[in-house]
Backbone as a ProteinNet text record, in pm:
[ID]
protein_1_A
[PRIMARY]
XXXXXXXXXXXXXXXXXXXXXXXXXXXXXXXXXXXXXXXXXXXXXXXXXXXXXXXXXXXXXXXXXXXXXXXXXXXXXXXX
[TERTIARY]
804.5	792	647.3	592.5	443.9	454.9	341.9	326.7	311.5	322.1	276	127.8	43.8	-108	-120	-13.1	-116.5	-82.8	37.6	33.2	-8	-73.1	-193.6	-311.8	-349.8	-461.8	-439.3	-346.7	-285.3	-289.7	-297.7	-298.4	-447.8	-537.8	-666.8	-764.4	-688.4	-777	-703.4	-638.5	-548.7	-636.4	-719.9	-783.3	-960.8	-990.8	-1112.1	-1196.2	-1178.9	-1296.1	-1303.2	-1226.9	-1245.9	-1359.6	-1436.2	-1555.5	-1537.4	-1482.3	-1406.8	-1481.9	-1498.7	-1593.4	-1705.7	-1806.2	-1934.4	-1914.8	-1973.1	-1979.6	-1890.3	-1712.2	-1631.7	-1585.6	-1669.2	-1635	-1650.1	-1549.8	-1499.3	-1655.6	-1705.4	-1766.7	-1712.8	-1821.9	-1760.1	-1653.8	-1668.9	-1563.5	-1381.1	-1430.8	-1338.6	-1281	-1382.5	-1317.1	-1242.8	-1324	-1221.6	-1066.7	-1076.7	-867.8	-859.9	-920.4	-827.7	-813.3	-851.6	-860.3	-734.5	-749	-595.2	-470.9	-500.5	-394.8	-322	-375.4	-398.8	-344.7	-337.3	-331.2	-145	-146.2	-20.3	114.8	42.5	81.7	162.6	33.2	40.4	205.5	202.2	286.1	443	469.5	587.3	608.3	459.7	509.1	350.4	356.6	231	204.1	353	332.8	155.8	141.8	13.8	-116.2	-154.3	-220.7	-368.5	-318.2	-381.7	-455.8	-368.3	-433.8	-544.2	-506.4	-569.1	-696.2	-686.7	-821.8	-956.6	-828.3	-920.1	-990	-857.6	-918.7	-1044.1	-1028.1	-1206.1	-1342.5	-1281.1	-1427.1	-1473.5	-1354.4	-1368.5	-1458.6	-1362.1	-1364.8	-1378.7	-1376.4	-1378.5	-1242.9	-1227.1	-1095.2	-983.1	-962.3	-929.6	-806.3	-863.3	-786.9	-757.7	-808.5	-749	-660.5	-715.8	-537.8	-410	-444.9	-300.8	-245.6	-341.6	-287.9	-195.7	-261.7	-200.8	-95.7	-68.1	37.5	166.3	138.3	192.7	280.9	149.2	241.6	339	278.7	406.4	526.6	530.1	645.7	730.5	643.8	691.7	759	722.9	752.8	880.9	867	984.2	1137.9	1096.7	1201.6	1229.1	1191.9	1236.7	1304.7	1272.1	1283.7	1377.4	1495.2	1589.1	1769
2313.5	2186.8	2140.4	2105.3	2062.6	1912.8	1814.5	1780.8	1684.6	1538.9	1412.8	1384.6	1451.2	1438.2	1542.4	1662.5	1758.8	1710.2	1646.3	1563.6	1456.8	1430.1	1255.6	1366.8	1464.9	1544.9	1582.9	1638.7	1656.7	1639.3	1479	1390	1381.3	1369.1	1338.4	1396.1	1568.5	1615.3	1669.3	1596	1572.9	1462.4	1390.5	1315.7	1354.3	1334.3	1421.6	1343	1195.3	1122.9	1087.5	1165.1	1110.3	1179.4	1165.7	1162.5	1310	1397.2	1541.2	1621.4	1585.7	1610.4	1604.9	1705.9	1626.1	1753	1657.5	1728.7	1824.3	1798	1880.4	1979	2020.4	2123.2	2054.9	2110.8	2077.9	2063.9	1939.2	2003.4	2008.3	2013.7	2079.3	2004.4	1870.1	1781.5	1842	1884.9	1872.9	2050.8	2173.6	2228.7	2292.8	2210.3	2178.2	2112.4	2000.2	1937.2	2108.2	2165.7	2263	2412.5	2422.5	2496.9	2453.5	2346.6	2247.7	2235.3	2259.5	2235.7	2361.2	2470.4	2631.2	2658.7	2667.3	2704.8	2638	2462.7	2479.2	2530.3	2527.3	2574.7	2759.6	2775.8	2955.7	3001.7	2880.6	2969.2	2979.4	2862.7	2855.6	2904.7	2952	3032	3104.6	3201.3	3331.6	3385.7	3428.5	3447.6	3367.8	3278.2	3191.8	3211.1	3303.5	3329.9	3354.4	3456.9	3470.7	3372.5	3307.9	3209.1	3108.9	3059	2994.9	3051.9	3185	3240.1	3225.6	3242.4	3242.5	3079.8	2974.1	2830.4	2847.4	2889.9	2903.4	2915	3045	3103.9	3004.2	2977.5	2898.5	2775.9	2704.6	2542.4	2444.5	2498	2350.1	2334.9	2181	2097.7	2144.1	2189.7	2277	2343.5	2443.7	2540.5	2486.7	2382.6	2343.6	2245.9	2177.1	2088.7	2148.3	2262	2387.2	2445.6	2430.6	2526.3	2462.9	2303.4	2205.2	2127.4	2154.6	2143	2215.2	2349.8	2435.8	2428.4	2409.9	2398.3	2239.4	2143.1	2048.5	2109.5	2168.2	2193.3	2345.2	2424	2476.7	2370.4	2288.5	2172.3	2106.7	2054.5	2008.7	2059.1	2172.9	2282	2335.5	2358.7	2418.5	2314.7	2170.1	2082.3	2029.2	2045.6	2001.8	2104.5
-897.5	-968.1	-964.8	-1072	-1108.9	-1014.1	-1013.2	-892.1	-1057.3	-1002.1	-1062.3	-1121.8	-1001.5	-993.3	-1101.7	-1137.7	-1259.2	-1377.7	-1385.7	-1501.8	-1570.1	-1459.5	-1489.6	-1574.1	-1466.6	-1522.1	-1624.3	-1658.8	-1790.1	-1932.4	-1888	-1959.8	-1957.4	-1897.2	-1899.8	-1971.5	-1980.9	-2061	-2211	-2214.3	-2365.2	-2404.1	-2377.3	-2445	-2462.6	-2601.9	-2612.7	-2561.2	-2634	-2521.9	-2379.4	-2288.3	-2146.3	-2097.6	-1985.6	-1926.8	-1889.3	-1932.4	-1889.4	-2037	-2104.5	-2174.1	-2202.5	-2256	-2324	-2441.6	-2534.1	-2677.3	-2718.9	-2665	-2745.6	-2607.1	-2500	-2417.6	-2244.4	-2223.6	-2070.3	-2043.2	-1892	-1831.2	-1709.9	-1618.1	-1438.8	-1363.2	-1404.8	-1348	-1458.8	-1533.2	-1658.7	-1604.8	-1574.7	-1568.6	-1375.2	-1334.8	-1153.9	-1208.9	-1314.4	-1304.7	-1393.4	-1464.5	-1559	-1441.7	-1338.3	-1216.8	-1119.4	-1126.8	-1032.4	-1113.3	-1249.9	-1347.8	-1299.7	-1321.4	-1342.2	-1253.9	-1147.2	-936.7	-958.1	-1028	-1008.2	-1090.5	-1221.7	-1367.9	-1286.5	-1292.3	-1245.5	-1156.6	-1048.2	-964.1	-1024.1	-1091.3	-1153.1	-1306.8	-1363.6	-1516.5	-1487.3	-1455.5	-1418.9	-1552.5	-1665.8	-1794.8	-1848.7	-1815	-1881.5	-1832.7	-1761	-1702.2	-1788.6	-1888.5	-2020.4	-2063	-2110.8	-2169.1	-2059.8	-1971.8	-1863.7	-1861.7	-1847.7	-1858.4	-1985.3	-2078	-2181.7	-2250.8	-2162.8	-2125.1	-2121.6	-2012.6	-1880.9	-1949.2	-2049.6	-2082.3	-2227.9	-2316.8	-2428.5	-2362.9	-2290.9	-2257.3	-2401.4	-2546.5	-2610.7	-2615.1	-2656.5	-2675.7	-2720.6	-2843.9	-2920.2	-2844.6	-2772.3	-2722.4	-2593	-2539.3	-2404.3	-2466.2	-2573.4	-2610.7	-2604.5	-2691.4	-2728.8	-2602.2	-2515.3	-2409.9	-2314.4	-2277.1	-2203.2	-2297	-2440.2	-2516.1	-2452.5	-2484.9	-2461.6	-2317.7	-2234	-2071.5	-2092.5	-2149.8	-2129.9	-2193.9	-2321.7	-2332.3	-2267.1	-2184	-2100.5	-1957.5	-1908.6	-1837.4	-1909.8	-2017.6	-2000.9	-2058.6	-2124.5	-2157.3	-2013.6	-1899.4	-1816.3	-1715.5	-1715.4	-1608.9	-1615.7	-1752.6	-1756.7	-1710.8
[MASK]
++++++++++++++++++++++++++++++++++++++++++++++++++++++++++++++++++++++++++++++++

C-alpha cells in the first residue's frame, strides 16, 4: 500500500507550476519526490519500472504527468 505522503507528492508534481519545476523539467528537489514516488510505486507494481526510468532521464512534465497518471490509476484500480 502507497503511503499518504506519496500521494501528496503525487499530487505535487501533477502540477506544472509548483516549485518542482523550472522551465517545464523536474529540478533536483522535483526529481528526489519522483525517486520517493518510485522506491514506493516500485515495490508494489515493479512492471513500471521502465517507465520510471525513462521519467529520470526525460524529466519534462509531459511524461512525468502520464506516468504519475498512469500510477494513480494503477492505485486505484488495484485498491479496491
Amino acid at each position: 500500500m502507497v503511503s499518504k505522503a506519496v500521494i501528496r507528492y503525487i499530487e505535487e508534481l501533477l502540477n506544472p507550476y509548483s516549485t518542482y519545476y523550472s522551465d517545464g523539467v523536474l529540478n533536483s528537489e522535483g526529481m528526489t519526490l519522483l525517486r520517493i514516488i518510485a522506491r514506493e510505486v516500485l515495490r508494489e507494481y515493479p512492471a513500471l519500472k521502465p517507465r520510471f526510468a525513462k521519467a529520470r532521464r526525460r524529466r519534462d512534465y509531459e511524461y512525468v504527468s502520464s506516468l504519475l497518471n498512469e500510477v494513480i490509476s494503477y492505485l486505484s484500480q488495484y485498491s479496491q
